[in-house]
N, C-alpha and C positions, 0 to 999 in steps of 0.2 A: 444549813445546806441541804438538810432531806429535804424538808418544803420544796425548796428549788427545787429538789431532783424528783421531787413526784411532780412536779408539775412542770418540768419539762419531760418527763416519761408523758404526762398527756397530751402536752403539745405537739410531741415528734410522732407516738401511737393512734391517741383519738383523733386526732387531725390530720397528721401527715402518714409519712411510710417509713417512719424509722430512722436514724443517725446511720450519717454515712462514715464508711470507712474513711481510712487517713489524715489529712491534716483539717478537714471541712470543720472542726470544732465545732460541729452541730450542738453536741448536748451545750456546752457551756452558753451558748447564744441562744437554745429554750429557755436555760435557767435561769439568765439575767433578764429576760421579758417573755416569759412567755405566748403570752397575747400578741404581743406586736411580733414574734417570732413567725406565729401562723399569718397573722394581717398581711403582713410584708408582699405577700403571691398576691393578693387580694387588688394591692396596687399597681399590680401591672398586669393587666388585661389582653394586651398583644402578646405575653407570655404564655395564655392557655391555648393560642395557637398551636398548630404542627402543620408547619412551611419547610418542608424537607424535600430536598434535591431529587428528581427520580420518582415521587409519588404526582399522580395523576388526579386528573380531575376525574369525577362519576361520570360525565360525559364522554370523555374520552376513553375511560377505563369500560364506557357500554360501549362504543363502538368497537373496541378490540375484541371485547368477549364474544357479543353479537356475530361477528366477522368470524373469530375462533369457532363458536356452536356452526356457522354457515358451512364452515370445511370439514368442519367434521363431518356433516351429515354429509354431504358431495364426497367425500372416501368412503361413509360406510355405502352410502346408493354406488356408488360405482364400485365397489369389490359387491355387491349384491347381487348384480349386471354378470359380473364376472366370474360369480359363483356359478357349479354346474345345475343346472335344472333337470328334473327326474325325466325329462325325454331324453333326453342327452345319456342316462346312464346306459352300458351297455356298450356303448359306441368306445371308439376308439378312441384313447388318449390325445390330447391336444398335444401340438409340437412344444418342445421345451419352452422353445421366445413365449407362447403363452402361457404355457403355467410358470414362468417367472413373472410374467406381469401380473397375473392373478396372487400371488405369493405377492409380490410388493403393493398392489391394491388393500390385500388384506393386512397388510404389518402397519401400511400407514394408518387404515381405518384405528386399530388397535391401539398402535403409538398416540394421534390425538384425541382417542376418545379421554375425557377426561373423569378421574379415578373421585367420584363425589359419593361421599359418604351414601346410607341407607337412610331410610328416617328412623330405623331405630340405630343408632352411638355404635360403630364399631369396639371390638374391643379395643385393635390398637389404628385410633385416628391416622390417617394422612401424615399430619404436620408431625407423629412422633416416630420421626423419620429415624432418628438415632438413638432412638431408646428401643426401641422395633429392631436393629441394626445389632445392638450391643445385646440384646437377649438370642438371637440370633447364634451370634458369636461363641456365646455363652454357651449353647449348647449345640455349638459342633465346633469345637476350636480347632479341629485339624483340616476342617474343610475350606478351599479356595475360598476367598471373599472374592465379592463379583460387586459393581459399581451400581449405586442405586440409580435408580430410575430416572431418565432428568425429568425433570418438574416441568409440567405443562404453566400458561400464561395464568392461568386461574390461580395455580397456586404458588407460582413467584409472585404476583402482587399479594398476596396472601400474606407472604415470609417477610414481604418488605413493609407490608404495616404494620404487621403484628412487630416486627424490629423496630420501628421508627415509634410506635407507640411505649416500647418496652425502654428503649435506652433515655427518652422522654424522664420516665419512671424514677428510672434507677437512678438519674441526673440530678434531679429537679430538688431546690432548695431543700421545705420543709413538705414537698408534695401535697401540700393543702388543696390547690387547684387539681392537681392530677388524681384524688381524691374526688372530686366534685366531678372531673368529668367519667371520672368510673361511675360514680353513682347514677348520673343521668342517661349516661350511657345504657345501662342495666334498667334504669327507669321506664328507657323507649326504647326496647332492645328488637333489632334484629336477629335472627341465626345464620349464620356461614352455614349451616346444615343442610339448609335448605339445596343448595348448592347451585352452580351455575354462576349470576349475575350475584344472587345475596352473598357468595362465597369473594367475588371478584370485589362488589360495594361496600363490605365489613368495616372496611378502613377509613374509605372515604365517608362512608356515609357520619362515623362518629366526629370526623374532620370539619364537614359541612356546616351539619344538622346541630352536631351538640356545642363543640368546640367553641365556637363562634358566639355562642348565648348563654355559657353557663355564670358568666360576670354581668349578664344583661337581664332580657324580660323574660320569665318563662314563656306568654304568650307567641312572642316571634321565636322561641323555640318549638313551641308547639306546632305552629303550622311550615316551621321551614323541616319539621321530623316529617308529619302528613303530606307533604308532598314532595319526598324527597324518593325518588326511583327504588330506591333499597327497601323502604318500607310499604310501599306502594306493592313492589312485587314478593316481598313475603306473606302481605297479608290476601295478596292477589286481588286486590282492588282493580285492577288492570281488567280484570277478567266480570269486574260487575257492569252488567248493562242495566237501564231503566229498562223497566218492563215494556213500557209504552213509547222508550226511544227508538230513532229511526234503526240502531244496528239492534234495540232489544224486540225488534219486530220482525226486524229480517236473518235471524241468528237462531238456533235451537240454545240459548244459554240467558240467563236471568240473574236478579240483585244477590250480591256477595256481601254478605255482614259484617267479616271478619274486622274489620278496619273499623268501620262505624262503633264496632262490640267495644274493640280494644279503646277504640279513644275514649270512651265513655269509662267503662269499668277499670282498666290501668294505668291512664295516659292523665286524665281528667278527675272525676267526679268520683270516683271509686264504689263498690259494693257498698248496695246501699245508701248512694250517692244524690237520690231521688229522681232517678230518669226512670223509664219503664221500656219492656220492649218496642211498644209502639215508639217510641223515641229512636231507640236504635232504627230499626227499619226507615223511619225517615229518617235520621241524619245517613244513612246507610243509600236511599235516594238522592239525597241531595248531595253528595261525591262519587256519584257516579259520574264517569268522566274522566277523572281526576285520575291519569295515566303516563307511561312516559312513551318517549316515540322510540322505535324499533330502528333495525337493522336498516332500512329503506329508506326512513328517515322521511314517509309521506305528512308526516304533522309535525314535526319540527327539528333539532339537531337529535341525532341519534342519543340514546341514553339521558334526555334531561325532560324535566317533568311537562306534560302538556296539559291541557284541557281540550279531551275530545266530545264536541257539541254534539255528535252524532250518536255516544254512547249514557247522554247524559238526560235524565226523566225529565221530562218538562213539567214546569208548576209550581206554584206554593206548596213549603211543606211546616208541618206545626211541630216546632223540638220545645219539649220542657214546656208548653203553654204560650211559645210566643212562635208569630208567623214570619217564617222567611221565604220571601218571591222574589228573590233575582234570577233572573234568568242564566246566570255563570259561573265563572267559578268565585263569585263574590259571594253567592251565596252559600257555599260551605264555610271559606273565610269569613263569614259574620257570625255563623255557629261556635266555631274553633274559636274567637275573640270574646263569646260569650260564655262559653265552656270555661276556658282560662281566669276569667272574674268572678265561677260561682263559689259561695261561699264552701260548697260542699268539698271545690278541691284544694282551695285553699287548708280547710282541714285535712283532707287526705293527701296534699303534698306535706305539710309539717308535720304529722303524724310518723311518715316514712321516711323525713329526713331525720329527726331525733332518735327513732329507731337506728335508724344506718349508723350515726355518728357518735351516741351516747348507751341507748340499752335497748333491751327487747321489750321493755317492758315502762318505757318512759314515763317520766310525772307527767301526768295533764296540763300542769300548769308550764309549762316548758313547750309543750303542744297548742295550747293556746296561746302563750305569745310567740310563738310563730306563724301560727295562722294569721295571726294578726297584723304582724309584719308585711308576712303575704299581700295578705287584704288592703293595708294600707298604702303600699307601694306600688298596688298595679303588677303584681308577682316579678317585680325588683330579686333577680337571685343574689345578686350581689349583698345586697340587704340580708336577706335570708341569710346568708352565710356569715356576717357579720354579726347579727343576733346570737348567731349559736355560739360562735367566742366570746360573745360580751355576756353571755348568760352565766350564773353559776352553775348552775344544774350540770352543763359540759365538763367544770370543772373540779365539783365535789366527786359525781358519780366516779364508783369505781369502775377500774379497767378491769369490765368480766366479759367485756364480747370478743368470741376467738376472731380473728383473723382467716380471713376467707383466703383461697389456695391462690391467685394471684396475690391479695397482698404479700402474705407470708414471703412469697417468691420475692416479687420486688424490693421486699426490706430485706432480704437473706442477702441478695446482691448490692443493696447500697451498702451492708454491712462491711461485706467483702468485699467494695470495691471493683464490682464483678461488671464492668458496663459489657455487653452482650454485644458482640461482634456478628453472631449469628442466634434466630429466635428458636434455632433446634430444642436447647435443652429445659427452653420457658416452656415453650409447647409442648413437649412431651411431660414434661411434670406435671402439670396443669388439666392436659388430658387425663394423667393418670390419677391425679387427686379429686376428679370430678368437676372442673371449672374451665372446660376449652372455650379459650378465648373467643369472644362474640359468638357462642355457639350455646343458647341457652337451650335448654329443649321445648321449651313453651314462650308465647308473647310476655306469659307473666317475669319474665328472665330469672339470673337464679337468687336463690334463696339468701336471706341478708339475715338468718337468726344463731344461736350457739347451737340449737338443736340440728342444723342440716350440718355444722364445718367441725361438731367437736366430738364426734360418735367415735366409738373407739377403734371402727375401721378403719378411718379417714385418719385416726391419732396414726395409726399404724404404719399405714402409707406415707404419712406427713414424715414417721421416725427414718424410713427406707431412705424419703427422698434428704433428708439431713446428714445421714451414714455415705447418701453417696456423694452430698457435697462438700461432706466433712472429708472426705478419700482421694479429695481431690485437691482441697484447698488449704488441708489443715499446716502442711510444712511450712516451717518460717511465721508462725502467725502465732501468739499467745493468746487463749481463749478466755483468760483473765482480763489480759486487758480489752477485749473485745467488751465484756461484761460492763466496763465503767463507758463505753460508748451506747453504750443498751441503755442502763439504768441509773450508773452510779452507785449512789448512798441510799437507790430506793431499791437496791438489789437486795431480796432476802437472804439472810444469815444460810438458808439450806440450800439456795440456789447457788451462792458462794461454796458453801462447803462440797456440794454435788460436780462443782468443775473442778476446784481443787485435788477431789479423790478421783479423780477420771486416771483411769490405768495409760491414758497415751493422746497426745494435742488431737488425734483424730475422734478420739472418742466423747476429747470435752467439748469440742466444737459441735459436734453433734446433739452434744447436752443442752448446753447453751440454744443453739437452735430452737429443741422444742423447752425451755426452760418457756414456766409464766411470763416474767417479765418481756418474751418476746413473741408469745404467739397470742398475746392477750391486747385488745387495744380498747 
């Protein structure tokens, strides 16, 4: 039975998110297959969906926001109107009826300006509304509590993907798929930091863009990410004109890289992938255009992506030694379809997937036949991800890679049985552990090795955030038997002894928490 039980600890940790609390008999159904245990998501494809009631399309979700940024500014212009000007000073006060209107000019400007981060990380983010709240509390406990703030439209669709993504999570079989679309996720990452439209598309855009293709071809991943509104306006492509286009002639502003950069060095070919700058710059020409339409909706429905002719360089341009001359947007599509079959990313997506899933440090030979897979199947992900269960390497290697602060979360609650009603207390954790949700601080998104998630600060934090869901959760719950849903027979003798000696169920479940067998996958 150990055999089984270490190798359903790898099925449920290196593949999935952990054994769920109560009757799901997760570990026993690792242990009598494990393979077919992870497979099982793999069969069903419309399951990596999220078709939840109440989430909007990017299109719709950019016309509300658009429409939101339009009011705002028309309350702050008009209490600006209604602010006093230095000729005015001096002179006699306005009758009350005005400075009541000037007063509610300015409380609305106030009320819908919307509260978006800095670009440098606040200490306490937005969304860690209750963890913000409860330190608060904390140090003034005799003082009136006053009702938080209500949340502007930006950040209730915020709360409602980031819940419809988490409860997804915490639900899902053996999360092999929900594994796969975090990873791509982070692959082709936007930031909510950004704020505005990338805070309001976070959700959709992983909905769209990733969801959709991660059982499919990486290729029609690739160009439905590149021309998806959300990525579009974070890398500010929007904002790149051809030099010699009719608006990059009639505009004081010129070509934007960012996009071109990224698809090349993180999306594609990777560092050292064999493109050169002269490559970026023309692929970097050749999507220009490549835009969404605004609030007015003069090129097409509001929020969905367009091709504007008039911001787009005219011409052949030469990527990597071969020449593309369409004149439209078929010609960045013929790049991004060539991009997608070079050998180079072939190796640098298999490289990063063995990484992500197995070690920091993976056999080559477990990178080469994935590349190969790759290669052969025309970047088939489905394939790809069937290779990596059928390979040994996934299943000798040991479980040394810690657990990045979303997972940890998400397995902590399939543990306990915790499906999340509201996404306050993911978000604030998450924040404070260094991993807010879609919110990397760079296009490289965050970090996937032991050295960024197992520092001893991060241990630390990791210990607070277990103490306080141990303080919450522990009543009624034996933390022993929690342990045989973790691990079983492949639970270490010290790990058992260590919850055993726990002075009180709050303390062991805390232990448990950050115990190897659960923060290690």
């Amino acid at each position: 039975m150990a055999r089984d039980s270490q190798a359903a600890l790898v099925a449920l940790h290196r593949f999935g998110l952990g054994a769920r609390g109560g009757a799901s008999g997760d570990f026993l159904n690792a242990a009598s297959d494990p393979r077919g245990f992870v497979k099982a998501e793999l069969s069903r494809p419309n399951g990596v969906l999220l078709e939840v009631p109440g989430l909007q399309s990017t299109a719709a979700l950019g016309k509300a926001v658009f429409d939101y940024q339009f009011e705002i500014q028309q309350a702050r212009d008009a209490a600006a109107k209604a602010a006093p000007s230095p000729a005015t000073e001096g002179q006699p006060p306005p009758d009350a009826k005005a400075q009541r209107r000037n007063l509610s000019l300015n409380r609305i400007a106030m009320d819908m300006a919307p509260k978006e981060p800095s670009a440098e990380p606040p200490a306490k983010p937005p969304e860690n509304r209750d963890a913000a709240m409860a330190a608060a509390e904390t140090m003034r406990p005799n003082a009136p509590k006053s009702p938080p703030a209500p949340l502007n439209i930006i950040q209730k669709t915020f709360r409602a993907e980031a819940l419809a993504r988490l409860q997804r999570a915490v639900i899902a079989d053996c999360g092999f798929t929900e594994r796969l679309v975090a990873f791509w996720s982070n692959h082709f990452c936007i930031s909510a930091n950004k704020g505005g439209p990338a805070r309001m598309w976070a959700g959709s855009f992983e909905r769209e863009a990733i969801r959709p293709y991660v059982l499919g071809r990486f290729g029609d991943m690739l160009k439905a990410v590149e021309q998806h509104p959300a990525m579009l306006f974070f890398l500010d492509n929007q904002q790149s004109l051809g030099p010699d286009s009719r608006a990059g002639k009639n505009r004081n502003r010129g070509l934007n890289e960012n996009l071109a950069r990224e698809i090349m060095e993180l999306h594609t070919l990777g560092v050292g992938g064999g493109y050169s700058q002269e490559d970026v710059t023309s692929l970097a020409n050749i999507i220009t255009g490549w835009s969404y339409a605004g609030r007015l909706g003069q090129l097409g429905a509001p929020g969905t992506f367009v091709f504007n002719a008039n911001a787009h360089q005219p011409g052949a341009q030469r990527v990597m030694g071969k020449i593309y001359d369409a004149s439209d947007v078929t010609q960045g599509e013929a790049v991004l379809a060539d991009l997608a079959r070079h050998p180079s990313t072939a190796k640098f997506i298999a490289g990063k997937f063995a990484r992500h899933f197995v070690a920091d440090d993976p056999s080559p030979a477990l990178v080469a036949r994935l590349a190969d897979v790759f290669a052969r199947t025309d970047g088939d992900l489905k394939a790809l991800a069937m290779a990596l269960v059928d390979s040994e390497d996934a299943w000798k290697a040991p479980l040394a890679k810690m657990r990045s602060p979303y997972e940890f979360m998400v397995a902590s609650g399939r543990l306990l049985a915790q499906i999340p009603n509201d996404p306050g207390r993911y978000l604030g954790a998450l924040n404070t552990l260094g991993q807010p949700l879609w919110s990397p601080a760079g296009p490289n998104g965050f970090p996937d090795s032991n050295a960024a998630w197992a520092a001893p600060e991060g241990m630390k934090l990791r210990l607070d955030i277990s103490a306080q869901i141990a303080s919450r959760l522990a009543d009624g719950i034996d933390p022993r038997d929690l342990l045989e849903l973790v691990a079983a027979d492949a639970a270490s003798s010290e790990t058992r002894r260590t919850i055993e000696r726990a002075e009180s169920r709050q303390q062991a479940l805390a232990l448990l928490l950050m115990s190897p067998e659960f923060q290690r996958r």
